[in-house]
C-alpha positions, 0 to 999 in steps of 0.5 A, a space after each residue: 375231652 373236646 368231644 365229651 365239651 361237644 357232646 354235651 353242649 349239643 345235648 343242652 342246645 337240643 334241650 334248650 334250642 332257643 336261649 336268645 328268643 328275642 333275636 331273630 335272623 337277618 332275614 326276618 328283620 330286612 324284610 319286616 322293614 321291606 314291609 314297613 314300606 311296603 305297607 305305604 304302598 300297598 295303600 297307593 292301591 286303586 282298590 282293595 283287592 288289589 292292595 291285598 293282592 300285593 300282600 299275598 305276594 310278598 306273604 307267598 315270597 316270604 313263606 318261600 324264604 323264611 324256613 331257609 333263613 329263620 334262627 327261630 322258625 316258629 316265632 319268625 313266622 308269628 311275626 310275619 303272620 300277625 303283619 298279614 292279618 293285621 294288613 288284611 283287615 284293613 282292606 277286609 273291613 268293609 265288606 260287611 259279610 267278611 268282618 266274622 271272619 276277620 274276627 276269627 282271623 284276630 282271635 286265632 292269630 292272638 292265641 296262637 301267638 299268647 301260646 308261644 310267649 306262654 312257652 318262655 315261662 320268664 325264661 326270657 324275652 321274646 323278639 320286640 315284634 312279636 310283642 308288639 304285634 301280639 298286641 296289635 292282633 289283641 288290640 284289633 279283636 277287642 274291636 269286635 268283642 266288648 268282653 275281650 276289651 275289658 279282659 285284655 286292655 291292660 294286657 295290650 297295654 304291658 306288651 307294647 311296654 315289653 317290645 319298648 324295654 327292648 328297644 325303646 326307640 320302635 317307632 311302631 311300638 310307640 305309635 301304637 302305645 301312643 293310640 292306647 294311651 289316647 284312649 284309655 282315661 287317665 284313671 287307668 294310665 292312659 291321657 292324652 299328654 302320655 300319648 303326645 310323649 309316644 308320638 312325639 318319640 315315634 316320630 323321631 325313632 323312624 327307622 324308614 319311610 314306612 315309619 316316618 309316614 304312619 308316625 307322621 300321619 298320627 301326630 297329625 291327627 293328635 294335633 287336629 283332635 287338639 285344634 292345633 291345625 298348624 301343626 296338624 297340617 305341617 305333619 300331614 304335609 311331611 306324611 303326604 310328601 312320601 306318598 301323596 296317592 295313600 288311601 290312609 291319606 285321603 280318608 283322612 283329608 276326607 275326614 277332617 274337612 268335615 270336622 273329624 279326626 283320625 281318632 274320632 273316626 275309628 270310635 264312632 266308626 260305624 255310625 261315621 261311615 253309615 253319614 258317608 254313605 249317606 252324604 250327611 256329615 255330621 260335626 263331631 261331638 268334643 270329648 273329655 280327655 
């Protein structure tokens, strides 16, 4: 009888290999906090290429462990991969002549992660992360295609929502959820009040110095956007006292001193950068809620 018991449950395992989709090993989620940090220090870099550099190295050691820690190799890898693509066009975007491929990079990376969740059928949950990333990854292709923007908006929207019913307290789902929400209009369930309750809980949900710094770094913004300088300069403060030679930190000092705010940036990049450029800074133009 205890054979046939073994046997059988061997055979449902086979059938179902996966009935807790949303755990992932050990592994995976020390090293996504290593990333977390990482991420800080990647931006302490003097140049671009040196800050992917860094990436592809902790991308190649982890490639190298993952298979021999992984309870579910294919999503764990996903998760990892999307924190790569998304880190990489951070420091890819300028380069003008690398942005189809980023776009390619974006669009790859959201299908093949659209074609794990598609597998779960309602069955169950994915992993927090990969919701959330998935999102990301979506969230950052809209950027280069106004027809993705108007057929995947509210999908970003649902998948940082699915990564905080399983956890509520993820401070990089709620930042991200709080940037949705800070622009998208009221009349879609977006506004700016939704998005001070997300940074707000970002803030204190910050598991590590990684969290801390970019959950820090918003609520900043959020309150310059508002005029509430104060306040701005009190978090801007806290993000800089964990790593005073970021990158993200001095394009940001850069782009207030001139009247900008984080967010008012990364609308209006394009023309923003061209005034850089340029040297001809321009005030920024208030807008609506």
């Amino acid at each position: 009888m205890r054979i046939f018991f073994i046997c059988v449950s061997f055979c449902l395992f086979s059938i179902f290999p996966c009935f807790a989709c949303e755990e992932i090993s050990s592994y995976s989620e020390q090293r996504i906090a290593e990333f977390m940090k990482s991420r800080v220090e990647f931006s302490s870099c003097k140049s671009n290429m040196e800050s992917m550099k860094l990436l592809d190295e902790f991308k190649r050691q982890t490639d190298q462990e993952l298979p021999l820690h992984a309870i579910d190799i294919e999503q764990e890898k996903l998760i990892f991969d999307s924190f790569y693509v998304m880190e990489r066009h951070h420091y890819m975007y300028d380069f003008e002549d690398k942005r189809p491929f980023l776009c390619d990079a974006m669009k790859s990376q959201m299908e093949k992660n659209e074609g794990y969740l598609s597998t779960l059928k309602g069955r169950e949950n994915a992993n927090k992360w990969l919701y959330v990333l998935t999102g990301d990854v979506t969230s950052c292709y809209m950027t280069f295609s106004l027809s993705a923007t108007l057929r995947y908006g509210f999908h970003v929207k649902d998948l940082y929502e699915k990564a905080l019913k399983l956890d509520s307290s993820l401070s990089y789902a709620l930042t991200n959820l709080g940037q949705w929400m800070f622009y998208a209009p009221k009349i879609f369930g977006g506004g700016k009040k939704k998005a001070l309750k997300c940074f707000s809980r970002a803030v204190e949900s910050s598991k590590n110095d990684g969290e801390q710094f970019f959950s820090d770094m918003y609520m900043s913004q959020f309150y310059f956007d508002r005029k509430e300088m104060e306040k701005s300069k009190e978090f801007l403060e806290k993000a800089s006292a964990l790593n005073r030679k970021s990158s993200y930190l001095e394009l940001i000092k850069m782009l207030n001193e001139n009247g900008w705010s984080l967010f008012y940036y990364n609308r209006h990049r394009a023309g923003i950068d061209a005034d850089i450029k340029n040297s001809n800074f321009k005030e920024p133009v208030d807008e609506d809620d």
